[in-house]
N, C-alpha and C positions, 0 to 999 in steps of 0.2 A: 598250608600256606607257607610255603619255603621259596618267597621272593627277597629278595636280597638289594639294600636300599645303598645305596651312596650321597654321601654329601662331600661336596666338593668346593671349595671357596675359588670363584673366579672373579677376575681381574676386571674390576669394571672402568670407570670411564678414562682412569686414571692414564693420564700418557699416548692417551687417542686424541687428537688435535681436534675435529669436527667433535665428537663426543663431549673434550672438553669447552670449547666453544660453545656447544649447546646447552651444558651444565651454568656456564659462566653467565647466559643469557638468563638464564631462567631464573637465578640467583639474583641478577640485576631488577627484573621484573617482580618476585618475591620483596626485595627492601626498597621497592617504587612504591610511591602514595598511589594509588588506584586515581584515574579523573573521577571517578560517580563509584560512590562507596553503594549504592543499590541504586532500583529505580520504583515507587510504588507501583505496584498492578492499577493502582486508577491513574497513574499517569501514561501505563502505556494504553490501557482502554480512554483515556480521552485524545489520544493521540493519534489511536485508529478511527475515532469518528469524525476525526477533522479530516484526516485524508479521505478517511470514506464519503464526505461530503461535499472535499474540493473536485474528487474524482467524480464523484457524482454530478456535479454542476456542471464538471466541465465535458460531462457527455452529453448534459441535456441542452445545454449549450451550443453543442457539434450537432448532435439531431436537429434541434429546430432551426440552426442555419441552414440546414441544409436542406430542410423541408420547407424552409421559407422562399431558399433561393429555386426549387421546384415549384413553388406556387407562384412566381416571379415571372419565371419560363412559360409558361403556361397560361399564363392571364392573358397574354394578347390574343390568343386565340379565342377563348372564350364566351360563348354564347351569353346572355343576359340569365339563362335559366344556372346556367354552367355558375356565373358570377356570383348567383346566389348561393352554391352547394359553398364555392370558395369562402364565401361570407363567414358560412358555417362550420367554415375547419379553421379559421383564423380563432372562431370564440371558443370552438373544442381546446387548440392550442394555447388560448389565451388561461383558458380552465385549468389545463396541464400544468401550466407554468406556476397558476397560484398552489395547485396542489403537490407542485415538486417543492415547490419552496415549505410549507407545513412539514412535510415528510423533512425534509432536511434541520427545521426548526425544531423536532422531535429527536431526531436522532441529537441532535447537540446537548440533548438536558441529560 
């Protein structure tokens, strides 16, 4: 093992303008009060189920307008047998709706 080591003392940030600049920055940030000294883990887990919930609504939302406004299009055409089936997907979606709301009533606790 005949490797031969050097130490060398180099010039660091000292009298390099951007270097120093970004020492002085950091130094400034270092003796700043922090805004939010931490955050608990249950604040951001209850923070993800709000969004997950507003998100959620507001797809289920986007769906049945839009399955609403297809069942809209459609009804003047429709046979009396046909008007029936309609009947039956308005109480399917009407089921959905209470069942999204439970699921979203869950997730919130």
């Amino acid at each position: 093992m005949n490797q031969k080591i050097s130490l060398l003392w180099v010039l660091g940030h000292s009298g390099i303008f951007w270097n120093e600049k970004a020492d002085s920055l950091a130094k400034q940030v270092i003796d700043s009060k922090p805004f939010i000294d931490w955050i608990a883990s249950e604040d951001i887990i209850s923070n993800f189920k709000k969004q997950s919930i507003q998100i959620t609504s507001q797809i289920v939302i986007l769906v049945c307008s839009k399955l609403a406004l297809q069942i809209c299009k459609l009804a003047a055409s429709l046979t009396r047998q046909e008007r029936k089936c309609e009947t039956s997907l308005q109480q399917v979606n009407a089921s959905f709706e209470v069942i999204m709301g439970r699921t979203c009533s869950k997730l919130a606790l």
